[in-house]
C-alpha positions as CSV (number, residue, x, y, z in Angstrom):
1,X,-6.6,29.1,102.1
2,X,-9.7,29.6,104.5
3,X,-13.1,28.2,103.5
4,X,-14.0,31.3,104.5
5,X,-11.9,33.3,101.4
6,X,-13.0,30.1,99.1
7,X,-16.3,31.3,100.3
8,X,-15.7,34.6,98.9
9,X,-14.3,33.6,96.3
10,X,-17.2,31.1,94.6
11,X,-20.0,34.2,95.2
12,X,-17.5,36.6,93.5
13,X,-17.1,34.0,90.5
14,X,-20.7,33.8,90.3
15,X,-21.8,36.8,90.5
16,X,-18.6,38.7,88.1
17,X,-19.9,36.2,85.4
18,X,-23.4,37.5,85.8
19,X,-22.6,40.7,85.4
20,X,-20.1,40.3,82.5
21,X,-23.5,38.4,80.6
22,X,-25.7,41.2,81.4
23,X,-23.0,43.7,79.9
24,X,-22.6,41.3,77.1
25,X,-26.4,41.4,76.8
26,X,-26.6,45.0,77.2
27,X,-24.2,45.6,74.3
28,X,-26.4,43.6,72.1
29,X,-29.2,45.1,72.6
30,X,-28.2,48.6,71.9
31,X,-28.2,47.5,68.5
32,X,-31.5,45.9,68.1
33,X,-32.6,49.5,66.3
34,X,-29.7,49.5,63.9
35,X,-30.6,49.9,60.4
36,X,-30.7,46.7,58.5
37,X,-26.8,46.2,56.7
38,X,-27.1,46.8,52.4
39,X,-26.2,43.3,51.9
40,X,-29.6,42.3,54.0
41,X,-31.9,44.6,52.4
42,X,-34.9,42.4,51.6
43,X,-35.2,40.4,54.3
44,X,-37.5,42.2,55.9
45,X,-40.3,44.6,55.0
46,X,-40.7,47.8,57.6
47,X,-43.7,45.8,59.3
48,X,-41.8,42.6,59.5
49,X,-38.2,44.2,60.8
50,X,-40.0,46.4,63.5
51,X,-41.9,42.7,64.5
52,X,-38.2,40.9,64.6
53,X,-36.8,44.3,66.6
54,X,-39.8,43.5,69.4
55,X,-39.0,40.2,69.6
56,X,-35.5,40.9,70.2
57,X,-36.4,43.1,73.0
58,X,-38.6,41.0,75.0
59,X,-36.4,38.1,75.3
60,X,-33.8,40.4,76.0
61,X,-36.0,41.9,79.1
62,X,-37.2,38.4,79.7
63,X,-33.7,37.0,80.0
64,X,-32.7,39.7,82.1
65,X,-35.2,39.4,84.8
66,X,-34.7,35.1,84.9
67,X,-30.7,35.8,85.0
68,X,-31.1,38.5,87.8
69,X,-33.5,36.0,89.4
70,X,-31.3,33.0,89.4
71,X,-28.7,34.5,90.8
72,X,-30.3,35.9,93.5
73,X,-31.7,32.9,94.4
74,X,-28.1,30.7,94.2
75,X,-26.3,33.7,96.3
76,X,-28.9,33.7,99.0
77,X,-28.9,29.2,98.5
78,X,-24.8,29.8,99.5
79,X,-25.6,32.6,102.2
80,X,-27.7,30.4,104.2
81,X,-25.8,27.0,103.9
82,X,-28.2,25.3,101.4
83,X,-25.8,23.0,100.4
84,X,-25.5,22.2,104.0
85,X,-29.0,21.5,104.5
86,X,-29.7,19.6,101.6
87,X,-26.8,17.5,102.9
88,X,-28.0,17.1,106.2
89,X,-31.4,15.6,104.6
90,X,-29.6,13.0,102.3
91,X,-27.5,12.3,105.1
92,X,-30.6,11.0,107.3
93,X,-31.9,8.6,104.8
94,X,-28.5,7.0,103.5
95,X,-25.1,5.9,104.7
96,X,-24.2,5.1,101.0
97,X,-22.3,7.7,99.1
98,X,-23.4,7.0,95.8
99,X,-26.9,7.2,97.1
100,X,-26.0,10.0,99.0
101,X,-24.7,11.9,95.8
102,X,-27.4,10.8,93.6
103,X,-30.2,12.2,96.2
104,X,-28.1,15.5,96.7
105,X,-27.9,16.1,93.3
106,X,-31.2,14.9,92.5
107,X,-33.0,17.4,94.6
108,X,-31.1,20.3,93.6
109,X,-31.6,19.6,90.2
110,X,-35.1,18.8,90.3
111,X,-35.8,21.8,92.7
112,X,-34.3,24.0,90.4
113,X,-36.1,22.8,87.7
114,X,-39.4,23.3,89.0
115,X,-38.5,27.2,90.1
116,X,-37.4,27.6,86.3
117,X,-40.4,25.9,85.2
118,X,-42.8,28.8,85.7
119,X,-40.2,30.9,83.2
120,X,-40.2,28.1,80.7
121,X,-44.0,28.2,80.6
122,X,-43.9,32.0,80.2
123,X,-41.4,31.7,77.4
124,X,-42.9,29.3,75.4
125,X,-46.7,29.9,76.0
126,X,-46.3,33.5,75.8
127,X,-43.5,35.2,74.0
128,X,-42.9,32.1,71.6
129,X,-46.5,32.0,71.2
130,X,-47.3,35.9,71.0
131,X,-44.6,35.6,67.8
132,X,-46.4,33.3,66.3
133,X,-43.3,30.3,66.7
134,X,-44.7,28.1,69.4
135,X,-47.3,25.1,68.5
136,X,-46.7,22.7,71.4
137,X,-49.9,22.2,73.4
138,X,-49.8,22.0,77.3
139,X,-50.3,18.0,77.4
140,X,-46.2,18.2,74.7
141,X,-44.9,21.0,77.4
142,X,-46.1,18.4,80.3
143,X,-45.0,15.0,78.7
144,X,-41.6,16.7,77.5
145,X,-40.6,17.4,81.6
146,X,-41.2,14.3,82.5
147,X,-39.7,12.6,79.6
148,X,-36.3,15.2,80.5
149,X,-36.8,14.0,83.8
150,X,-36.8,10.5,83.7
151,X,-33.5,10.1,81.3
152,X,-31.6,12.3,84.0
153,X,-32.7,10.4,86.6
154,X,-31.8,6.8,84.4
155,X,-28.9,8.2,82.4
156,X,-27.7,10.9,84.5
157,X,-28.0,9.6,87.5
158,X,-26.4,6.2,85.9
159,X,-23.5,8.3,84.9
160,X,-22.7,9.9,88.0
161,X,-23.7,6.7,90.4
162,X,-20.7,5.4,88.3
163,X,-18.1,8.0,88.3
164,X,-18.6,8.1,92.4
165,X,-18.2,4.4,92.7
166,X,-14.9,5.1,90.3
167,X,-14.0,8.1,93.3
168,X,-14.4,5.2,95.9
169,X,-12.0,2.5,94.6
170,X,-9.6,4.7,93.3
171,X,-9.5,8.0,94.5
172,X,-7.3,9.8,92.4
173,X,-7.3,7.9,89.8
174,X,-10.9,8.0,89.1
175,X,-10.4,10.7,86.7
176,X,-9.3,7.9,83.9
177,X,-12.0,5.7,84.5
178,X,-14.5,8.4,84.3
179,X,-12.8,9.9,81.0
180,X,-13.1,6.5,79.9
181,X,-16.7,6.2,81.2
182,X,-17.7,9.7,79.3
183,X,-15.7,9.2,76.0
184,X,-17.8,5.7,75.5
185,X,-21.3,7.5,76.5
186,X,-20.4,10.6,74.0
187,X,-19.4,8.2,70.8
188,X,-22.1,6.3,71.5
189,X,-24.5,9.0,72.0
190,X,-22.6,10.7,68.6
191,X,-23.7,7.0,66.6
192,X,-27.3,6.5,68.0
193,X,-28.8,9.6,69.4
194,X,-30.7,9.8,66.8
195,X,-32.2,6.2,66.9
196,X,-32.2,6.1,70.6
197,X,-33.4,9.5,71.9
198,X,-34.7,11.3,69.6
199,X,-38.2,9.1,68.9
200,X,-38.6,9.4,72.6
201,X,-39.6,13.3,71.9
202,X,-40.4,13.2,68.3
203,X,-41.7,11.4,65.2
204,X,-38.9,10.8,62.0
205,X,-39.8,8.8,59.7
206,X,-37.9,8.2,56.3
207,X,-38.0,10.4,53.6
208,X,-40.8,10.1,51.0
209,X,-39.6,9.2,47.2
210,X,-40.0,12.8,44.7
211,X,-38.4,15.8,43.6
212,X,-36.1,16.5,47.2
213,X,-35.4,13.2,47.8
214,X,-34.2,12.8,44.1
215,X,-32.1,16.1,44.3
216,X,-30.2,15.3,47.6
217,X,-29.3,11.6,46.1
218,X,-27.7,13.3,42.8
219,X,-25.8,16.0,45.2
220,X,-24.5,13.1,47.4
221,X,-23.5,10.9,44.1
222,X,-21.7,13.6,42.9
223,X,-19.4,14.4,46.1
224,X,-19.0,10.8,46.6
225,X,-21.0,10.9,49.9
226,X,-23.3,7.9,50.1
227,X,-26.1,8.5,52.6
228,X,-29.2,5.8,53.1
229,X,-30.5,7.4,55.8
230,X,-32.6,10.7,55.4
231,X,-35.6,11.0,57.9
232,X,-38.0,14.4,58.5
233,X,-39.0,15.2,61.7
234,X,-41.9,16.7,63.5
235,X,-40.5,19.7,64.1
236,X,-43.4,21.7,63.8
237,X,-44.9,19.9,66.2
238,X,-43.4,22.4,69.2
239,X,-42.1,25.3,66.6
240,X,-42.2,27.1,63.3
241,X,-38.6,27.1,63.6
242,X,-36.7,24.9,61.1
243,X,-33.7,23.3,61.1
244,X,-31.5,20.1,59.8
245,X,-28.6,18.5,61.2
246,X,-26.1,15.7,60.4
247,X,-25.7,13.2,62.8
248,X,-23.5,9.9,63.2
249,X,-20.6,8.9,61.2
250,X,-19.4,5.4,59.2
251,X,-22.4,3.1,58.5
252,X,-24.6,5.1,61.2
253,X,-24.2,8.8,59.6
254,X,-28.1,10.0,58.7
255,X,-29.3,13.4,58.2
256,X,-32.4,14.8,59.4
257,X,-34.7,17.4,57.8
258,X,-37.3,19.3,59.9
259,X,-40.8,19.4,58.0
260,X,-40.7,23.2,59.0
261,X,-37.7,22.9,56.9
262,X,-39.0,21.2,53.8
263,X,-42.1,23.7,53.8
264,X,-40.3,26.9,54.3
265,X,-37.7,26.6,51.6
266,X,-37.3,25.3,48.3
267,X,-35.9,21.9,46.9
268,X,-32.4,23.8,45.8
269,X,-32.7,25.7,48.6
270,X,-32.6,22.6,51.1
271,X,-30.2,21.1,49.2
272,X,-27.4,23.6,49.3
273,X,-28.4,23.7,53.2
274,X,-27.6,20.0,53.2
275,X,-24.8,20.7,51.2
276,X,-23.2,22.5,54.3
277,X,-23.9,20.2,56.4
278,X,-22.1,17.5,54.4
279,X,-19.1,19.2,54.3
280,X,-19.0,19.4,58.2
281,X,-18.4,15.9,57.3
282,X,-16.0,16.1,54.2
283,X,-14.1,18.2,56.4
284,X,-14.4,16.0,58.9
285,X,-15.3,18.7,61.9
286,X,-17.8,16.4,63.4
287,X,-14.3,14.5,64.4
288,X,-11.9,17.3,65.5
289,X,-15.3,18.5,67.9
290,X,-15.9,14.9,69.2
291,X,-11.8,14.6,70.0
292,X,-11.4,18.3,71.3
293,X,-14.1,18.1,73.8
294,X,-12.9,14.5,75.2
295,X,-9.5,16.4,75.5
296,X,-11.5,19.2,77.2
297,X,-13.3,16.7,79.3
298,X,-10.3,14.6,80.4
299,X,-8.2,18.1,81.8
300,X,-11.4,19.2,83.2
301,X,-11.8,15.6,85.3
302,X,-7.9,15.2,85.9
303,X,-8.2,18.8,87.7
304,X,-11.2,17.9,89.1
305,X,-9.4,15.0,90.7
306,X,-6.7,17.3,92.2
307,X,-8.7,19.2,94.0
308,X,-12.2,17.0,95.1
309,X,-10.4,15.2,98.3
310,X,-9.7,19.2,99.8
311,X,-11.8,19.8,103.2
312,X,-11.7,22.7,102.1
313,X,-14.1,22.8,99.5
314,X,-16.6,21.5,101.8
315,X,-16.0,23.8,104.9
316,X,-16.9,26.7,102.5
317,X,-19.9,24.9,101.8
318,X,-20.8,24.6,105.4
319,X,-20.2,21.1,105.0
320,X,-17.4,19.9,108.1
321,X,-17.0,16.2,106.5
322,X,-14.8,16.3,102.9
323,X,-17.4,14.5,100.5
324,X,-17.6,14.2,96.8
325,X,-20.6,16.0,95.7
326,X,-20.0,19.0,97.9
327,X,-16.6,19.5,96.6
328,X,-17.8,18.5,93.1
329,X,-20.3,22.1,93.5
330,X,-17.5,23.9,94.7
331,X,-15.3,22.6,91.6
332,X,-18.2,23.1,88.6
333,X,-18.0,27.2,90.2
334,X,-14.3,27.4,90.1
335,X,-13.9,25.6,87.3
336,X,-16.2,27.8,85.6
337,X,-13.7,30.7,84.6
338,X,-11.8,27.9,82.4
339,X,-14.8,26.8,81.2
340,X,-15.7,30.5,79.7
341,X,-12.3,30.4,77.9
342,X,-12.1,27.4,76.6
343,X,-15.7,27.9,75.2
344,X,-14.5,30.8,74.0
345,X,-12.0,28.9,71.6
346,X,-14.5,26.4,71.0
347,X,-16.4,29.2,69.8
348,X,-14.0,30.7,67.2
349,X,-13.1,27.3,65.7
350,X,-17.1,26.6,65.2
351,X,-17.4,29.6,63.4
352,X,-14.2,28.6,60.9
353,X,-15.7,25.1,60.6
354,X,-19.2,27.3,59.5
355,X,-17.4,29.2,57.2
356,X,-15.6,26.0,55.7
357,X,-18.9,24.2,55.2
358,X,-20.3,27.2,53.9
359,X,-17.7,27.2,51.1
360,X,-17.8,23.6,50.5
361,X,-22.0,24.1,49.4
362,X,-20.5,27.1,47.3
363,X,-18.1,25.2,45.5
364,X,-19.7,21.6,44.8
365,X,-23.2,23.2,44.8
366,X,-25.1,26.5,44.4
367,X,-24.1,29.9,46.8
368,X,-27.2,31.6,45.8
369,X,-29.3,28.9,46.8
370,X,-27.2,28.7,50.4
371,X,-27.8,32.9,50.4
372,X,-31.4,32.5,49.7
373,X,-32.0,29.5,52.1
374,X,-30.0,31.6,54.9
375,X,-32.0,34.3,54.2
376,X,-35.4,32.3,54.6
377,X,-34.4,31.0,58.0
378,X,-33.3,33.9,59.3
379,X,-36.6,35.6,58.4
380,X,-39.0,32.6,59.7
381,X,-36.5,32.9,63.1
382,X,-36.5,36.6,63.8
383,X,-32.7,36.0,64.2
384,X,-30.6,39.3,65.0
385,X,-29.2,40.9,61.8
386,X,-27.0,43.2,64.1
387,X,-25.4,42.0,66.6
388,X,-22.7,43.0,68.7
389,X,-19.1,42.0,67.6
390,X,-18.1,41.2,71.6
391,X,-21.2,39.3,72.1
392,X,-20.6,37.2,68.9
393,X,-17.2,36.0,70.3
394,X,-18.9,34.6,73.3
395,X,-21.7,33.6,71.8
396,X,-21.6,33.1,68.7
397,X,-20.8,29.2,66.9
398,X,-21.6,30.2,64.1
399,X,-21.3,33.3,62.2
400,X,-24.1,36.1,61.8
401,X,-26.0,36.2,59.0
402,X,-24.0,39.4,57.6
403,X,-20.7,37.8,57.8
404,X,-22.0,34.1,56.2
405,X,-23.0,36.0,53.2
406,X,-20.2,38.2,52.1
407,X,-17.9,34.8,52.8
408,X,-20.2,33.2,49.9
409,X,-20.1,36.3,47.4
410,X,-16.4,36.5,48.0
């Protein structure tokens, strides 16, 4: 095949998955004025639904004109031999191709991050703001860039400094010792991410003796789930939105409550939604996720292997010398067809495990609390009541609102 017709055949990829998200998108929103469902009556009052509808609709125009401007500007990058020219300049200040990779994909990263980051302002400082969600001040947007920044360059750029040397002294066999590489970094990650990253953007400390903290130690007694660590975060620091989430497993497991969380909703309330997220854990789904994507990420670097040595790749780029961060762009866009499908497997099994931990809180604790508490945060979120079925299975992990609810009457 012709680097030419590879050519072709990377813009086409790009550009039919654009279009298949803006249909996608398109579907949903046609049913941003759909009447509220009977079993979601309540929810809202007129002035409050009309508010979630207009919130709906402005990210939706929002994330149409950012889509329709990113890809214009990566079609026109691969039009005019960006890649190429980036090359050229990494080329001229190294002969090492580790540092050669890590500038390359240091400045398209970073350069791409600061043309999003006039769109990220916009959406937080306006729309998020307008809507009453966003409380982060300038000075939290500012430090929270270059906090992203420097663990990409020092964990990111560790990562893939590494997985380049692996391509050097093996070739084609560098796709084991990077699976290896990435399956250590995620089970890490999985034990201390909470301990490790997490205090870099936000403050957790333990939570305070009383009336919650009483009710989740009696649930976990009961289901035999013994749990030291429970921490609240400063959530509300940068949103009104709440949340929890489990994290960890063996002696490191911990779960983490967001104040929003703890002021929004009452004490049964949080603890039937703590409820589902300890059955993620009696059901062990936090396991089956951590092993299917290292599955996922071990065919993804084994074909990855098979194809990063083809000129090929990098003639279509513009690039005449075979290297491996030119044919690693080229790979991430053809790969990215697989990636849609497999997601959206991924997708349907994190709605089952949703629906599983949904009936473990109904059976060991209380479904009207679940209802109620799902009800809350839906509310305090805006979240769409009615969305489209074909935009669910794509993306969706977990299940609307509508379908949660009649699983816990059932």
């Amino acid at each position: 095949m012709s680097p030419t017709i590879v050519f072709y055949i990377l813009i086409g990829i790009i550009l039919f998955k654009y279009f298949f998200d803006t249909y996608l998108d398109y579907l949903n929103a046609k049913h941003f004025n759909d009447p509220i469902p009977l079993e979601l009556e309540g929810i809202y009052n007129e002035e409050e639904y009309k508010k979630s509808q207009a919130y709906k609709k402005e990210n939706h125009k929002f994330s149409t004109i950012v889509s329709g401007f990113s890809v214009l500007t990566t079609v026109l990058f691969f039009i005019f031999d960006g890649f190429a020219f980036v090359d050229t300049i990494v080329r001229s200040i190294s002969n090492n191709q580790i540092i050669i990779t890590l500038l390359f994909f240091g400045i398209i990263v970073f350069a791409s991050d600061l043309i999003s980051l006039p769109f990220s302002y916009y959406k937080t400082f306006v729309i998020e703001e307008k809507y009453g969600f966003n409380k982060a001040t300038l000075k939290t947007f500012i430090f929270d860039k270059i906090k992203g920044w420097l663990m990409m360059v020092i964990i990111g750029g560790g990562i893939l400094a590494l997985i380049t040397w692996f391509y050097q002294a093996t070739t084609n066999n560098f796709w084991l010792f990077s699976w290896a590489l990435i399956a250590v970094f995620t089970i890490f990650m999985n034990l201390f991410y909470s301990k490790l990253i997490v205090p870099i953007f936000n403050k957790q400390t333990p939570l305070e003796a009383g009336d919650l903290k009483t009710a989740i130690e009696n649930f976990s007694k009961k289901v035999g789930f013994k749990i030291d660590n429970i921490f609240v975060i400063d959530g509300s620091k940068r949103s009104t939105k709440a949340n929890a989430y489990f994290s960890g497993f063996g002696a490191q497991k911990r779960i983490t409550l967001y104040d929003t969380l703890i002021n929004d909703l009452e004490t049964d309330e949080i603890v039937a939604v703590l409820a589902h997220e300890i059955g993620h854990y009696k059901k062990k789904h936090i396991i089956y996720n951590l092993v299917l994507s290292l599955l996922l990420m071990g065919l993804t670097l084994y074909i990855l292997s098979l194809l990063i040595g083809n000129s090929v790749l990098s003639q279509a780029l513009g690039v005449e010398q075979p290297s491996f961060h030119i044919g690693l762009i080229a790979f991430t866009i053809l790969y990215s067809p697989i990636s849609e499908i497999t997601g959206f497997f991924m997708n349907i099994l994190s709605r089952k495990f949703e629906y599983q931990a949904d009936n473990y809180a109904k059976y060991n604790f209380n479904k009207n609390a679940l209802i109620s508490a799902l009800k809350k945060l839906s509310k305090n979120s805006l979240s769409n009541l009615t969305p489209n079925s074909l935009y669910v299975k794509f993306h969706y992990s977990h299940p609307p609102l509508l379908q949660r609810i009649l699983n816990l009457k059932k």
